[in-house]
PDB file of N, CA, C, O and CB in Angstrom:
ATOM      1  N   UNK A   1       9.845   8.118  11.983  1.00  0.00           N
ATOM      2  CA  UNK A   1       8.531   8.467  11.517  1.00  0.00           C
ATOM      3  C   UNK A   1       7.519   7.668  12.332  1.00  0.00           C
ATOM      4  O   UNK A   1       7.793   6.612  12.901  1.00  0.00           O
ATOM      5  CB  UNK A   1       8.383   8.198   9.996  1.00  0.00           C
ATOM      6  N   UNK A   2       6.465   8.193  12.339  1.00  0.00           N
ATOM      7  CA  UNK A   2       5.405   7.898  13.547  1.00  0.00           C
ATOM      8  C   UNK A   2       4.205   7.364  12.682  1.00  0.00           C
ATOM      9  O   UNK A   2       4.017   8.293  11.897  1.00  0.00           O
ATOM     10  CB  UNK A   2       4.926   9.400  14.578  1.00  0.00           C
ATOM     11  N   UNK A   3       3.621   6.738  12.496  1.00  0.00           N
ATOM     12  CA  UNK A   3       2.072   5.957  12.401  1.00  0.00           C
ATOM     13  C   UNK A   3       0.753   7.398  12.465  1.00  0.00           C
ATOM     14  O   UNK A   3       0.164   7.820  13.460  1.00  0.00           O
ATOM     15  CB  UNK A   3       1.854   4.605  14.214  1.00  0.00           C
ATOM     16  N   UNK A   4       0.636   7.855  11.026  1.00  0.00           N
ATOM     17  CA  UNK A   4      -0.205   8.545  11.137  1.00  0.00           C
ATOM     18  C   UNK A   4      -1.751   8.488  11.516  1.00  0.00           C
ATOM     19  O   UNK A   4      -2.523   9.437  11.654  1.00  0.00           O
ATOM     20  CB  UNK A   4      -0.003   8.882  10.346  1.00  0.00           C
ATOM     21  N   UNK A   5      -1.935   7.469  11.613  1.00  0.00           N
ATOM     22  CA  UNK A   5      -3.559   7.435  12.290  1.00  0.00           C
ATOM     23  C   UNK A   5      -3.819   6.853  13.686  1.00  0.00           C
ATOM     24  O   UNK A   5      -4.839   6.715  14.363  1.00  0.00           O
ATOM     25  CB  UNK A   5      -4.542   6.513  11.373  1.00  0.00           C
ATOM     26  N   UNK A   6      -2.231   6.496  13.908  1.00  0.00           N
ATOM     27  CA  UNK A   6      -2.046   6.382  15.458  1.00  0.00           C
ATOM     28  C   UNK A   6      -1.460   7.604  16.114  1.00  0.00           C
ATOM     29  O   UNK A   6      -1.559   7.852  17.316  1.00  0.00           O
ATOM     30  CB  UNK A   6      -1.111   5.199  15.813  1.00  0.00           C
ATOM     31  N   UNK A   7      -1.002   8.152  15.452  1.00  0.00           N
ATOM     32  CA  UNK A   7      -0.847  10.149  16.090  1.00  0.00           C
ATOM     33  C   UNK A   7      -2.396  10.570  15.763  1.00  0.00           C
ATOM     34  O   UNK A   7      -2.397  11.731  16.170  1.00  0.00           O
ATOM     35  CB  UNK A   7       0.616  11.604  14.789  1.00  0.00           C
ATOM     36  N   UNK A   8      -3.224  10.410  15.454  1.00  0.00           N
ATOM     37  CA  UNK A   8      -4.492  11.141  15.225  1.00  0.00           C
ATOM     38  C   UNK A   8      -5.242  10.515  16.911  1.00  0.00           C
ATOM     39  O   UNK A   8      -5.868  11.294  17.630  1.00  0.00           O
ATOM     40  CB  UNK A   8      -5.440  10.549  13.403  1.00  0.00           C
ATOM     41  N   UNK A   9      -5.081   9.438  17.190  1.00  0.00           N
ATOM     42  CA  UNK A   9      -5.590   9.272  18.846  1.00  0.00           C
ATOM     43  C   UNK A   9      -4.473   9.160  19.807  1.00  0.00           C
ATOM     44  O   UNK A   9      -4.614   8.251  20.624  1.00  0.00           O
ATOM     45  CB  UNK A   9      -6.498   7.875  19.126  1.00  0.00           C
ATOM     46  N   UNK A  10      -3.300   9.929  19.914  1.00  0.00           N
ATOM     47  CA  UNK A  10      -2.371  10.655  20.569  1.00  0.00           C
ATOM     48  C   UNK A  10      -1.501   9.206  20.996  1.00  0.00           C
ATOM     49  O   UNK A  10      -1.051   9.087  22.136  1.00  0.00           O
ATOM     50  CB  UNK A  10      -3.047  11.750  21.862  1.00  0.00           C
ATOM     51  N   UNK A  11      -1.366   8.395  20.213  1.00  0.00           N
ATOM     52  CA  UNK A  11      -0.681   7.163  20.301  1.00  0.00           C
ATOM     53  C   UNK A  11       0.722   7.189  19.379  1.00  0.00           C
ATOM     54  O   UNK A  11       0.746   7.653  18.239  1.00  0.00           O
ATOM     55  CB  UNK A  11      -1.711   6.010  19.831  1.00  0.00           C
ATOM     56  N   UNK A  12       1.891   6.612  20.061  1.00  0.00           N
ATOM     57  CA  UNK A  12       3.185   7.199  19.279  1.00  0.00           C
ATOM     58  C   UNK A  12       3.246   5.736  18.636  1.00  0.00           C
ATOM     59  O   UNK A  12       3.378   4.951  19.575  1.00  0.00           O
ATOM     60  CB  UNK A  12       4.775   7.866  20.309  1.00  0.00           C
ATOM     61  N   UNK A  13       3.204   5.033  17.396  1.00  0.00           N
ATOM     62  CA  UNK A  13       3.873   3.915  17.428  1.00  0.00           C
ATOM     63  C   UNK A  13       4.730   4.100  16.283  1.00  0.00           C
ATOM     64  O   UNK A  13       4.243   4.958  15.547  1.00  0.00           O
ATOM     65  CB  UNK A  13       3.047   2.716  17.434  1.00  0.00           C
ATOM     66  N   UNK A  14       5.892   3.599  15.813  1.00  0.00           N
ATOM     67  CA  UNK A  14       6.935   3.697  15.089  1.00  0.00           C
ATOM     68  C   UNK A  14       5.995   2.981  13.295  1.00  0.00           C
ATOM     69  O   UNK A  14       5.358   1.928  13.324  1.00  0.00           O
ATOM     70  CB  UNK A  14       8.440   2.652  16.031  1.00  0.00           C
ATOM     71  N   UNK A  15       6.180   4.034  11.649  1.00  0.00           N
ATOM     72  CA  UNK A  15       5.434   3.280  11.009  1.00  0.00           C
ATOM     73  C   UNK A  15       6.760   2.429  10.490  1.00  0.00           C
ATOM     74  O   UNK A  15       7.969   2.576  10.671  1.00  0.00           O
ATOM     75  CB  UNK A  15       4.383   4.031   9.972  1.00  0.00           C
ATOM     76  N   UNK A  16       5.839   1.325   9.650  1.00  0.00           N
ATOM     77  CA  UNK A  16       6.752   0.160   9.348  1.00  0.00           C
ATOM     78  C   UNK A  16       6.859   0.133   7.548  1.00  0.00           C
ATOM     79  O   UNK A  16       7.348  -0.701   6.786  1.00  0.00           O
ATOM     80  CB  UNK A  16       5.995  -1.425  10.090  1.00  0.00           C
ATOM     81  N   UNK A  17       5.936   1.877   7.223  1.00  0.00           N
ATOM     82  CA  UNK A  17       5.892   1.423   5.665  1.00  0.00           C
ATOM     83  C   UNK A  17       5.446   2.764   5.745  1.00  0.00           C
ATOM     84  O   UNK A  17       5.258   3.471   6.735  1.00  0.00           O
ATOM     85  CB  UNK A  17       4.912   0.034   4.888  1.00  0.00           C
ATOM     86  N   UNK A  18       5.224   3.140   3.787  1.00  0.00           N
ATOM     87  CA  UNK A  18       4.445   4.114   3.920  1.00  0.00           C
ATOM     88  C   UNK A  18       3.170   3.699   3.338  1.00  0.00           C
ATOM     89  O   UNK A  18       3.185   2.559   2.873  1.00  0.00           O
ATOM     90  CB  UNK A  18       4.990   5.254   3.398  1.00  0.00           C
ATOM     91  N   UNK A  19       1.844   4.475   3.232  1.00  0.00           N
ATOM     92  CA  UNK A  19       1.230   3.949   2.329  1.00  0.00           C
ATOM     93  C   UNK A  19       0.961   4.338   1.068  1.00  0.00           C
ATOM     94  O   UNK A  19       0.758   5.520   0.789  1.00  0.00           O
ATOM     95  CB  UNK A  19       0.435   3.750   2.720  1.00  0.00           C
ATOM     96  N   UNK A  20       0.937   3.374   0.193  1.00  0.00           N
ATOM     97  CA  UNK A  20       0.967   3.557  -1.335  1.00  0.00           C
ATOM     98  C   UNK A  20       0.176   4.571  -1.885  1.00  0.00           C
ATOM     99  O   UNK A  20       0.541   5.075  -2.947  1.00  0.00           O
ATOM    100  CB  UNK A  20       0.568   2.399  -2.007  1.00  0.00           C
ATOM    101  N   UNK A  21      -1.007   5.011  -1.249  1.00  0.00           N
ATOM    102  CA  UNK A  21      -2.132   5.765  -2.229  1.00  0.00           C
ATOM    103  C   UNK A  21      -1.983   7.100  -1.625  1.00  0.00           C
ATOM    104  O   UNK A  21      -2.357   7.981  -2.400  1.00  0.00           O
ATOM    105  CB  UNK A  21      -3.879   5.161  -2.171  1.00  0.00           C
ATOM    106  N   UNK A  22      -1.617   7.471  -0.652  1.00  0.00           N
ATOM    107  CA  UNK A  22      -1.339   8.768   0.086  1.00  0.00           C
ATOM    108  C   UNK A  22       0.302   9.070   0.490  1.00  0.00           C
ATOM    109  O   UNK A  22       0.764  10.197   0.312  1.00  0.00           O
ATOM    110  CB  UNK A  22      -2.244   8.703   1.477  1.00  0.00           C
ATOM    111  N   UNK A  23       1.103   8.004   1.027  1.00  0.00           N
ATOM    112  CA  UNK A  23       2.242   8.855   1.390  1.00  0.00           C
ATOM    113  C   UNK A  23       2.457   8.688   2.874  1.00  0.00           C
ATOM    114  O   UNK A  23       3.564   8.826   3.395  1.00  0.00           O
ATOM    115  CB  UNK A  23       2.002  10.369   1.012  1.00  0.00           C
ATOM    116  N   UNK A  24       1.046   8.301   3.718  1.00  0.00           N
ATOM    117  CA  UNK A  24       1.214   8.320   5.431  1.00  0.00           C
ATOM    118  C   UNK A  24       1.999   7.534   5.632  1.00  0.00           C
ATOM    119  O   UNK A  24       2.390   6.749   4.768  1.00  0.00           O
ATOM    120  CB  UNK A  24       0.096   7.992   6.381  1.00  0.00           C
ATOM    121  N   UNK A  25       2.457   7.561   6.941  1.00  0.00           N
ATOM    122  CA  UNK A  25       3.569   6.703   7.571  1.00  0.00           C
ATOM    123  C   UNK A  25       2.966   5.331   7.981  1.00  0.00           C
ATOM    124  O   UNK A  25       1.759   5.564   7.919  1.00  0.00           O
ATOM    125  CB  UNK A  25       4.228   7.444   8.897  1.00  0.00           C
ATOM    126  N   UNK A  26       3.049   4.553   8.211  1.00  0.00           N
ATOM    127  CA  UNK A  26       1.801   3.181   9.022  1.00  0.00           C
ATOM    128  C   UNK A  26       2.163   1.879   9.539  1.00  0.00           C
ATOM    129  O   UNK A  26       2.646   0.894   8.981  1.00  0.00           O
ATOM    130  CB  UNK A  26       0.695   2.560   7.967  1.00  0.00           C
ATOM    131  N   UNK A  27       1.854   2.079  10.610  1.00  0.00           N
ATOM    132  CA  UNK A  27       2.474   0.828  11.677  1.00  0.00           C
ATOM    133  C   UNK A  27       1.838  -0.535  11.170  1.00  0.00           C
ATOM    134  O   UNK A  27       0.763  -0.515  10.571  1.00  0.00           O
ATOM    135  CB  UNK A  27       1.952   1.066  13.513  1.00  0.00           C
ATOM    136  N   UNK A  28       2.354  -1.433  11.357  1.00  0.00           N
ATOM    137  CA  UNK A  28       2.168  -3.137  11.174  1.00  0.00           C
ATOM    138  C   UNK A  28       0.364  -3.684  11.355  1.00  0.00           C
ATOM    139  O   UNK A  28      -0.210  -4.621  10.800  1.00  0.00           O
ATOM    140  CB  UNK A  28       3.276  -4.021  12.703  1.00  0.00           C
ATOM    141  N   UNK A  29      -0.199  -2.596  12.422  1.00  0.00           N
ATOM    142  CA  UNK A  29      -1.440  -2.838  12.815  1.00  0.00           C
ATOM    143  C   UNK A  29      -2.423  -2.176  11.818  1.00  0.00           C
ATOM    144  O   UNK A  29      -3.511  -2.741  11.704  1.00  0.00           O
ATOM    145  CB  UNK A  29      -1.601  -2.386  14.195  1.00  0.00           C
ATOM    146  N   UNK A  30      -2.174  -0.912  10.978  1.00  0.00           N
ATOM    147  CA  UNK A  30      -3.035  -0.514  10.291  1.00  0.00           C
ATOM    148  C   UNK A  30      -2.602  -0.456   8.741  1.00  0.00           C
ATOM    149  O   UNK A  30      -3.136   0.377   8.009  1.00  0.00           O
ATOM    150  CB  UNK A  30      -3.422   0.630  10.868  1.00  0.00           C
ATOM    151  N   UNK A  31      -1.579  -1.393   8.223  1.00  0.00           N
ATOM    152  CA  UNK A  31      -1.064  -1.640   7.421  1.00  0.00           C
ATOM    153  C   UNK A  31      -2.266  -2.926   6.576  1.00  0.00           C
ATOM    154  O   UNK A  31      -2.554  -4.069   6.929  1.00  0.00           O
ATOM    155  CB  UNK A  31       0.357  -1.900   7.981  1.00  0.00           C
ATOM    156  N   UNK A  32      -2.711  -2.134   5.419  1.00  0.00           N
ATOM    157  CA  UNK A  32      -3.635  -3.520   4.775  1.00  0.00           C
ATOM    158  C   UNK A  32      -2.824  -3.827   3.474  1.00  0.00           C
ATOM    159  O   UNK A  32      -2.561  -2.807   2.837  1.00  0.00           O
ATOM    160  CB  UNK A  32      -5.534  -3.135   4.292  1.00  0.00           C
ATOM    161  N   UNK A  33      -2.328  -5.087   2.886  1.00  0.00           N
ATOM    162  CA  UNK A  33      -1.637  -5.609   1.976  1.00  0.00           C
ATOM    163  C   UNK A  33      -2.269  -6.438   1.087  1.00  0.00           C
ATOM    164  O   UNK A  33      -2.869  -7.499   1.259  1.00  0.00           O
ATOM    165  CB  UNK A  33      -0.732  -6.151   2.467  1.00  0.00           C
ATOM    166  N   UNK A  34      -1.976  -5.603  -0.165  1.00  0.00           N
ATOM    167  CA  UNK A  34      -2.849  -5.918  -1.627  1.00  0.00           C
ATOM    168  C   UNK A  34      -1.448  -6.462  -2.651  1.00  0.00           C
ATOM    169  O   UNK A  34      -0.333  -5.960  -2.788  1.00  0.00           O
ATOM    170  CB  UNK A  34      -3.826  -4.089  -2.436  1.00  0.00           C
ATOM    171  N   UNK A  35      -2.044  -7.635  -3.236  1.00  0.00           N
ATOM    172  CA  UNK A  35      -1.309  -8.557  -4.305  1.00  0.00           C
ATOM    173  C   UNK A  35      -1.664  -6.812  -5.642  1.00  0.00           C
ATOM    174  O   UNK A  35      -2.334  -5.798  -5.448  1.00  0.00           O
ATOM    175  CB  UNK A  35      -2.504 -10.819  -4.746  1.00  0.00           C
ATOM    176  N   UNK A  36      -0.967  -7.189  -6.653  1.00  0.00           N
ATOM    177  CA  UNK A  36      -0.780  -6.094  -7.961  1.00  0.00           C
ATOM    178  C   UNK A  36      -0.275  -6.972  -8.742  1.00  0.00           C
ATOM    179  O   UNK A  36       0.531  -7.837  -8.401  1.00  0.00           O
ATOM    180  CB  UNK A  36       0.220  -4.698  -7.863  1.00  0.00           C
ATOM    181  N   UNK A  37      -0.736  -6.794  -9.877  1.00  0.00           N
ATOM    182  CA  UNK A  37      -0.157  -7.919 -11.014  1.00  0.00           C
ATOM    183  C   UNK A  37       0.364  -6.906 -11.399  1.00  0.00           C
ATOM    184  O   UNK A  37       0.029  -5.747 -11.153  1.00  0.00           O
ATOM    185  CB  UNK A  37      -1.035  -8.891 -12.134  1.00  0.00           C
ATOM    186  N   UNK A  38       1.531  -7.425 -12.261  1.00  0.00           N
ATOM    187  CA  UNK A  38       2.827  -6.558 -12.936  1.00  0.00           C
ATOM    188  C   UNK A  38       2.444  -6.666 -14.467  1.00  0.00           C
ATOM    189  O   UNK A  38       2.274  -7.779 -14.965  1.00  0.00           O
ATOM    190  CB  UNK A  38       4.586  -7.315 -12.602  1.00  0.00           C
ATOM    191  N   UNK A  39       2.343  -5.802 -15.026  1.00  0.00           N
ATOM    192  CA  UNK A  39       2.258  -6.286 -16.877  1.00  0.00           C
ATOM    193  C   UNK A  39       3.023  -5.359 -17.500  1.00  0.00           C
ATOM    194  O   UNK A  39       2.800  -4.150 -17.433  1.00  0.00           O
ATOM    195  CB  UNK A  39       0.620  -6.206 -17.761  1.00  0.00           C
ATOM    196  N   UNK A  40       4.182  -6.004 -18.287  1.00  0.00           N
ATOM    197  CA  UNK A  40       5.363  -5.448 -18.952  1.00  0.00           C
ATOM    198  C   UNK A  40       5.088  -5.489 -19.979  1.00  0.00           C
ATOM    199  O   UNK A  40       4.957  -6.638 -20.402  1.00  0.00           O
ATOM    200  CB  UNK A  40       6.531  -5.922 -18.835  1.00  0.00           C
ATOM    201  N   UNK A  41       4.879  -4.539 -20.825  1.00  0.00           N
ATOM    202  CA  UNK A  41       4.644  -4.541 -23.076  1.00  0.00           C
ATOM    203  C   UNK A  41       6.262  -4.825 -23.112  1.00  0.00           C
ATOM    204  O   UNK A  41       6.856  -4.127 -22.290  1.00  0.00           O
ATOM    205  CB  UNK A  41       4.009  -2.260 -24.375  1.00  0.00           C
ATOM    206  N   UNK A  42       6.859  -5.439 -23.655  1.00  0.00           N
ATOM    207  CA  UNK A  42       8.113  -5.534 -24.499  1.00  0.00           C
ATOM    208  C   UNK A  42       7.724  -4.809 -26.037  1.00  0.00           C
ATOM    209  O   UNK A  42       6.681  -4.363 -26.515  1.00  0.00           O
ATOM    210  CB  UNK A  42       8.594  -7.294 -24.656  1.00  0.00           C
ATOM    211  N   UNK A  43       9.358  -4.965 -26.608  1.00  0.00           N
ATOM    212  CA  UNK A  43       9.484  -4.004 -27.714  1.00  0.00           C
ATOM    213  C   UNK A  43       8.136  -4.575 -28.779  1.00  0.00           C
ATOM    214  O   UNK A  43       7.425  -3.804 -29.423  1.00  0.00           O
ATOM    215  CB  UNK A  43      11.249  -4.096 -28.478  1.00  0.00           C
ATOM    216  N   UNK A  44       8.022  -5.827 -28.777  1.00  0.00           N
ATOM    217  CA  UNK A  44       6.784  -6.297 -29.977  1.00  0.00           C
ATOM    218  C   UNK A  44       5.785  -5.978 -29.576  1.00  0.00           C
ATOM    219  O   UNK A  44       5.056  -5.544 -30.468  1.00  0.00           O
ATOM    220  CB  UNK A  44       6.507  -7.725 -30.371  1.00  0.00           C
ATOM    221  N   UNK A  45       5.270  -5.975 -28.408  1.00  0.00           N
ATOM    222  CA  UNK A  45       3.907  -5.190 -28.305  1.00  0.00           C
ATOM    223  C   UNK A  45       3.162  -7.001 -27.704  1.00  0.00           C
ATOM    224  O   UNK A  45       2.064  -7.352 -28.137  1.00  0.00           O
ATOM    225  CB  UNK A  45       3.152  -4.196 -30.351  1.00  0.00           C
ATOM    226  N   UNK A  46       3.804  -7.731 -26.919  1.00  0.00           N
ATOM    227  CA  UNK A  46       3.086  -8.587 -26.420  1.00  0.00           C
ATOM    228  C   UNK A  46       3.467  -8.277 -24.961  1.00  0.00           C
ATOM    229  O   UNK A  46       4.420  -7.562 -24.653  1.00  0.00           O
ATOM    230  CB  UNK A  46       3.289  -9.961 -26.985  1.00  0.00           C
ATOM    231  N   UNK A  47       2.739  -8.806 -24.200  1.00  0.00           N
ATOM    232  CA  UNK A  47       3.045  -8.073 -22.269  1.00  0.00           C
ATOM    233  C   UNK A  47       3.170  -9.650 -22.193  1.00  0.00           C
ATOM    234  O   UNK A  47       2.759 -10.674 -22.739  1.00  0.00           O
ATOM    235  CB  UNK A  47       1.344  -6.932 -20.880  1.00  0.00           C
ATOM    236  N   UNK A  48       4.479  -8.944 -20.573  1.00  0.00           N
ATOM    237  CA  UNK A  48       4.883 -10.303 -20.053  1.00  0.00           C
ATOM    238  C   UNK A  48       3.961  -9.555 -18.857  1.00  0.00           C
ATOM    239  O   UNK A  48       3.596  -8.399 -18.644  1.00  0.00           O
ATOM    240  CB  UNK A  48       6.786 -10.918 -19.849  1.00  0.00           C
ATOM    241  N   UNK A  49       3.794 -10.821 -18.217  1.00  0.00           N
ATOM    242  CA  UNK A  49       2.784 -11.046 -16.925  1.00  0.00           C
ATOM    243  C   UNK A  49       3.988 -11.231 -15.829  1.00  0.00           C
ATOM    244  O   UNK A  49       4.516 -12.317 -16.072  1.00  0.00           O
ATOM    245  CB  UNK A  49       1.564 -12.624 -17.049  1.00  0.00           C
ATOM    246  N   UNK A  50       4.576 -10.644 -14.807  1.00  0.00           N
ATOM    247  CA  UNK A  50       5.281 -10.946 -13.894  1.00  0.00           C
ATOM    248  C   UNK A  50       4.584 -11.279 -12.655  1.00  0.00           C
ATOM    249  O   UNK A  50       3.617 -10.570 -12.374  1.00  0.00           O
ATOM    250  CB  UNK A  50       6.100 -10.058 -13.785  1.00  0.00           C
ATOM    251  N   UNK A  51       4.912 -12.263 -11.836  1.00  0.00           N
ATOM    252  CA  UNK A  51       4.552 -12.142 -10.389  1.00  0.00           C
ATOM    253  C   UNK A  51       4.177 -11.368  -9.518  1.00  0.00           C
ATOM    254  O   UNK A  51       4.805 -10.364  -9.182  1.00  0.00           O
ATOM    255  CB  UNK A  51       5.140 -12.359  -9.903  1.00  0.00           C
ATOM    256  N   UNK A  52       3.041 -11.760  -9.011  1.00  0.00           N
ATOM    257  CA  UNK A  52       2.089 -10.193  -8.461  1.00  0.00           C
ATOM    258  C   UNK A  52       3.132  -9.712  -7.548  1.00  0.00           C
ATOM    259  O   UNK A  52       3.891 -10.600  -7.158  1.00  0.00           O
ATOM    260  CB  UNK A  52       0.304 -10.403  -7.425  1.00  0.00           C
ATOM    261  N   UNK A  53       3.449  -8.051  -6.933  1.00  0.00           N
ATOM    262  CA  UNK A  53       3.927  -7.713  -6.381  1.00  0.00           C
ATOM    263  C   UNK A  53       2.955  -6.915  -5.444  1.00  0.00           C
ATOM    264  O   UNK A  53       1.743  -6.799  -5.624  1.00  0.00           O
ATOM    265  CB  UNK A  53       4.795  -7.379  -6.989  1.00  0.00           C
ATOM    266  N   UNK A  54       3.602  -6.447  -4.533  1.00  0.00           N
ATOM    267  CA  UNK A  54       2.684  -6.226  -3.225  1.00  0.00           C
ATOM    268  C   UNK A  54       2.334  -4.612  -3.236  1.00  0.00           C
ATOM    269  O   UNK A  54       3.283  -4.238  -3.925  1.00  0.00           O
ATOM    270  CB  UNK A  54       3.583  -6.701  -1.657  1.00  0.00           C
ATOM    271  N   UNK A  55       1.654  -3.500  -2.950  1.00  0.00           N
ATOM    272  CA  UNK A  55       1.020  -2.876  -2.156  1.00  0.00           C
ATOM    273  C   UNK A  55       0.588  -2.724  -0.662  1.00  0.00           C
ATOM    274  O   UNK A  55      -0.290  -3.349  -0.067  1.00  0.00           O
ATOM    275  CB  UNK A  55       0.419  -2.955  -2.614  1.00  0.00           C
ATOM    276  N   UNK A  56       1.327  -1.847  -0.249  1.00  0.00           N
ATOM    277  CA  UNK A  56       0.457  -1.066   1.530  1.00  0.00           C
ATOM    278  C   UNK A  56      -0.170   0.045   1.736  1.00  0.00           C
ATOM    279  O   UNK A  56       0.431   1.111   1.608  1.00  0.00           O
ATOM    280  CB  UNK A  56       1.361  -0.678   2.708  1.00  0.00           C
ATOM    281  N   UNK A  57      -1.364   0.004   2.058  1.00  0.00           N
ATOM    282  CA  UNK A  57      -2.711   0.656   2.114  1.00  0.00           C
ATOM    283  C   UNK A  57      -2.764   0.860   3.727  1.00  0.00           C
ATOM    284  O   UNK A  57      -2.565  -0.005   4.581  1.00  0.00           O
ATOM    285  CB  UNK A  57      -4.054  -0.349   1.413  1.00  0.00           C
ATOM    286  N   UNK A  58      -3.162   2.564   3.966  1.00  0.00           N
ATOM    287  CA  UNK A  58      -3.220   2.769   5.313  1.00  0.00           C
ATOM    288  C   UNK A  58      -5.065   2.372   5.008  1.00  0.00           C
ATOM    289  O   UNK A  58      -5.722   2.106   4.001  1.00  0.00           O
ATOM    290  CB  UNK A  58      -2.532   4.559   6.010  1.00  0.00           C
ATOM    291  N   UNK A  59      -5.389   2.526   6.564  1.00  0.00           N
ATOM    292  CA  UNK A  59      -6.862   2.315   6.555  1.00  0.00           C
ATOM    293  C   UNK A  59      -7.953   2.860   5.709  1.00  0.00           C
ATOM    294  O   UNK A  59      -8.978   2.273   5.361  1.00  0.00           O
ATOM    295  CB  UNK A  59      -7.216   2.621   7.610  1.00  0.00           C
ATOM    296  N   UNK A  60      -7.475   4.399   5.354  1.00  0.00           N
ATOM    297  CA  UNK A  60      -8.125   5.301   4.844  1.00  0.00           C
ATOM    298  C   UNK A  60      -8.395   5.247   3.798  1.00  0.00           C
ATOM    299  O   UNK A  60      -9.469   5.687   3.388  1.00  0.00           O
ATOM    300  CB  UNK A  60      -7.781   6.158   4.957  1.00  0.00           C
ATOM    301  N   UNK A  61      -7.210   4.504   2.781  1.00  0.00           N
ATOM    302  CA  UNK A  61      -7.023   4.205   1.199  1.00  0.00           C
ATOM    303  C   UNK A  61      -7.557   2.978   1.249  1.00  0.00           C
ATOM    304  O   UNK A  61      -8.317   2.918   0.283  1.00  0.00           O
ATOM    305  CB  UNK A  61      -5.487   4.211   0.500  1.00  0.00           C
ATOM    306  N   UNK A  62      -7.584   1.933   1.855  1.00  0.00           N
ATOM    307  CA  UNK A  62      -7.977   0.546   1.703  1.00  0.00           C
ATOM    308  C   UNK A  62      -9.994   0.347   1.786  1.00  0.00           C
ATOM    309  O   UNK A  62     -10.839  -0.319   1.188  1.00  0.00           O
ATOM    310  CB  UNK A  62      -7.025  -0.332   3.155  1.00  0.00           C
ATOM    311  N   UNK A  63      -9.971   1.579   3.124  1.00  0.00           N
ATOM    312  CA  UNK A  63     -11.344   1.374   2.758  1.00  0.00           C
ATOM    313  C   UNK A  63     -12.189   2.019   1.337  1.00  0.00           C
ATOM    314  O   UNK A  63     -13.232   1.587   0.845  1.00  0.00           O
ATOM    315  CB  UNK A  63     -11.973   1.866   3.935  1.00  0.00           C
ATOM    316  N   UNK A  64     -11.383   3.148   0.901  1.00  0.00           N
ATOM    317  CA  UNK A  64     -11.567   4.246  -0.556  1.00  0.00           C
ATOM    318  C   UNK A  64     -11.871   2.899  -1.733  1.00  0.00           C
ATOM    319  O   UNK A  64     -12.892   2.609  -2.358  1.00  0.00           O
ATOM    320  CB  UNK A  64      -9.609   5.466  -1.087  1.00  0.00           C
ATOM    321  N   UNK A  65     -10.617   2.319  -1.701  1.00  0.00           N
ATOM    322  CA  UNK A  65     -10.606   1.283  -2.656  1.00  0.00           C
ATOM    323  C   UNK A  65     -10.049  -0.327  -2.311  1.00  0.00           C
ATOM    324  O   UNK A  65      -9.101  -0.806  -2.933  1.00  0.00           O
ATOM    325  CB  UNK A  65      -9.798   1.876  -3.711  1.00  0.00           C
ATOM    326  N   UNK A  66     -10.672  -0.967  -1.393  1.00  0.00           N
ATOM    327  CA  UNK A  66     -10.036  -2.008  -1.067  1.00  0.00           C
ATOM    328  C   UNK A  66      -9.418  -3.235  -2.140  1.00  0.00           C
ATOM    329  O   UNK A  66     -10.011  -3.989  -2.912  1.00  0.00           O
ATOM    330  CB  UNK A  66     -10.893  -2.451  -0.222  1.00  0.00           C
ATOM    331  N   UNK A  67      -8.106  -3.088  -1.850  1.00  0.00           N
ATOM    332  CA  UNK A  67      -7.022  -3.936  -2.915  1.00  0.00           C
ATOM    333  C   UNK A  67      -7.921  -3.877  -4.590  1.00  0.00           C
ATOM    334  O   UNK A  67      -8.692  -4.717  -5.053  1.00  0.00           O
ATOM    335  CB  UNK A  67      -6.784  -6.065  -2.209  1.00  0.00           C
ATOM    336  N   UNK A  68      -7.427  -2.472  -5.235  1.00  0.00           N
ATOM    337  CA  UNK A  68      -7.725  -2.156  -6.410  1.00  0.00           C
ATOM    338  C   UNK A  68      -9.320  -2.204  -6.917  1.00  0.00           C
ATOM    339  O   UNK A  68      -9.390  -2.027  -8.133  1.00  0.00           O
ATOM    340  CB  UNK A  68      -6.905  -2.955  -7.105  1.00  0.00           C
ATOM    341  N   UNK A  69     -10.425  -2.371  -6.365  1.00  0.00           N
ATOM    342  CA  UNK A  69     -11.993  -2.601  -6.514  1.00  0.00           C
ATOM    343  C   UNK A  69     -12.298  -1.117  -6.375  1.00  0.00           C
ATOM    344  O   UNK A  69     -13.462  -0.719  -6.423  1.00  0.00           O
ATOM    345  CB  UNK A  69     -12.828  -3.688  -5.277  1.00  0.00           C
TER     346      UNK A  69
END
């Protein structure tokens, strides 16, 4: 799979992810990486808070909503 916004200026580069909000393919260079807090309800109805986990945003989604804002 190829780096979709690097096939849009006829550039081949291999992607390294996809991105989270669309689905495109996206190389290391246009790859933007957002922290996500995890919140789990258990059966009582109190949430456990887990360790933020990550998100990859091609350019297009990051500028739409940069890291969840």
């Amino acid at each position: 799979m190829l780096c979709y916004d690097d096939i849009k200026t006829n550039t081949q580069t291999p992607a390294v992810a996809l991105c989270s909000g669309c689905g495109a393919g996206i190389c290391a260079a246009h790859a933007h990486e957002c922290a996500s807090p995890t919140v789990v309800s258990n059966a009582v109805g109190a949430p456990t808070v887990r360790p933020d986990g990550r998100t990859l945003h091609c350019t297009t989604c990051h500028r739409a909503a940069p890291c969840g804002r």
